[in-house]
N, C-alpha and C positions, 0 to 999 in steps of 0.2 A: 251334553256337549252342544246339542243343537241350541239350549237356551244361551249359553254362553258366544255363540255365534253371530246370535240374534242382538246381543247386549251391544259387542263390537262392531256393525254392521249400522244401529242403533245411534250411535256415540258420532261415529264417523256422518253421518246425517247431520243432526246436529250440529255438528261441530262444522258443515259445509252451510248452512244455513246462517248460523253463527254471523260466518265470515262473510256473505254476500248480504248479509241484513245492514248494511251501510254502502251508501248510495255513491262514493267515491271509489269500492271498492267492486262493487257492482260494476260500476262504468270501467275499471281497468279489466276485469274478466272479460266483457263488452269488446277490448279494446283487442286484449291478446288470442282473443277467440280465432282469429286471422291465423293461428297459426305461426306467426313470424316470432321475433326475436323484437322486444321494448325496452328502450333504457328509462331507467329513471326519469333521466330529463325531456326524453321525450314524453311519458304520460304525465309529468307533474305539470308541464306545457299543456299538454291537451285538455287536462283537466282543472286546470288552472289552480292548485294548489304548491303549498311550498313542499320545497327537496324532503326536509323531515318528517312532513304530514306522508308524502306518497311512501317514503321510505318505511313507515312506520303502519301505513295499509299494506304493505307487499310483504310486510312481516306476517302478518296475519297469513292473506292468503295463502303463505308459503308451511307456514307453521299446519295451514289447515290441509294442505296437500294439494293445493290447486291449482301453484306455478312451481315454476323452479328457476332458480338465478344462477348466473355465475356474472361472473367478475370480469369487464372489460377497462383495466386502466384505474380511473377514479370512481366509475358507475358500476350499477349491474344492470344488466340485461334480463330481463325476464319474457318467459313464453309459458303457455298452459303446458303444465303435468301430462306427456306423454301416458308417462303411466297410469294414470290415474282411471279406476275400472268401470265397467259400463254402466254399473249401476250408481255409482256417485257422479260419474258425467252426465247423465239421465236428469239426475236432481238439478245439478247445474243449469243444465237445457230446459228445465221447467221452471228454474225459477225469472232467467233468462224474457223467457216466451211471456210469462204474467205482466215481468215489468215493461216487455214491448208490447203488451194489450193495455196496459196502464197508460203510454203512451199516446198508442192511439187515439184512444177513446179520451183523452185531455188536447188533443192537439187541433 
């Protein structure tokens, strides 16, 4: 049982690294890290990409468990995954942390 735990626990890793290992996708975690509520339009704006590139990153991260949207009108709204547990927020926060050390040290 414990290996089996360890496999899913494993996956979900993964599969958050996955999603953050693209640099558009990074920047909107970055973005909704705040807490708030982002429409589409607003991060495709911020991040200067089109409506179906950002639509088509928020798939991912959503699929990967790391926001959540719902539906305002024509857009969705997206904020980070409340629920999302301390141990895969932790990964987030570290991967987070590297790519604002990578920053630094280039800026």
């Amino acid at each position: 049982m414990r290996i089996r735990k360890y496999e899913v626990e494993h996956a979900m890793i993964l599969t958050i690294l996955s999603a953050l290992a693209e640099r558009t996708r990074l920047q909107a975690i970055q973005i909704l890290g705040d807490g708030e509520e982002h429409c589409v339009c607003e991060l495709m704006e911020r991040l200067e990409v089109s409506q179906s590139r950002m639509s088509r990153h928020m798939k991912v991260l959503k699929e990967a468990g790391l926001v959540i949207g719902r539906r305002d009108a024509q857009w969705v709204r997206y904020r980070s995954n409340p629920a999302l547990a301390p141990e895969y927020r932790a990964v987030v926060q570290a991967v987070l942390a590297v790519e604002h050390a990578d920053e630094m040290q280039f800026a």
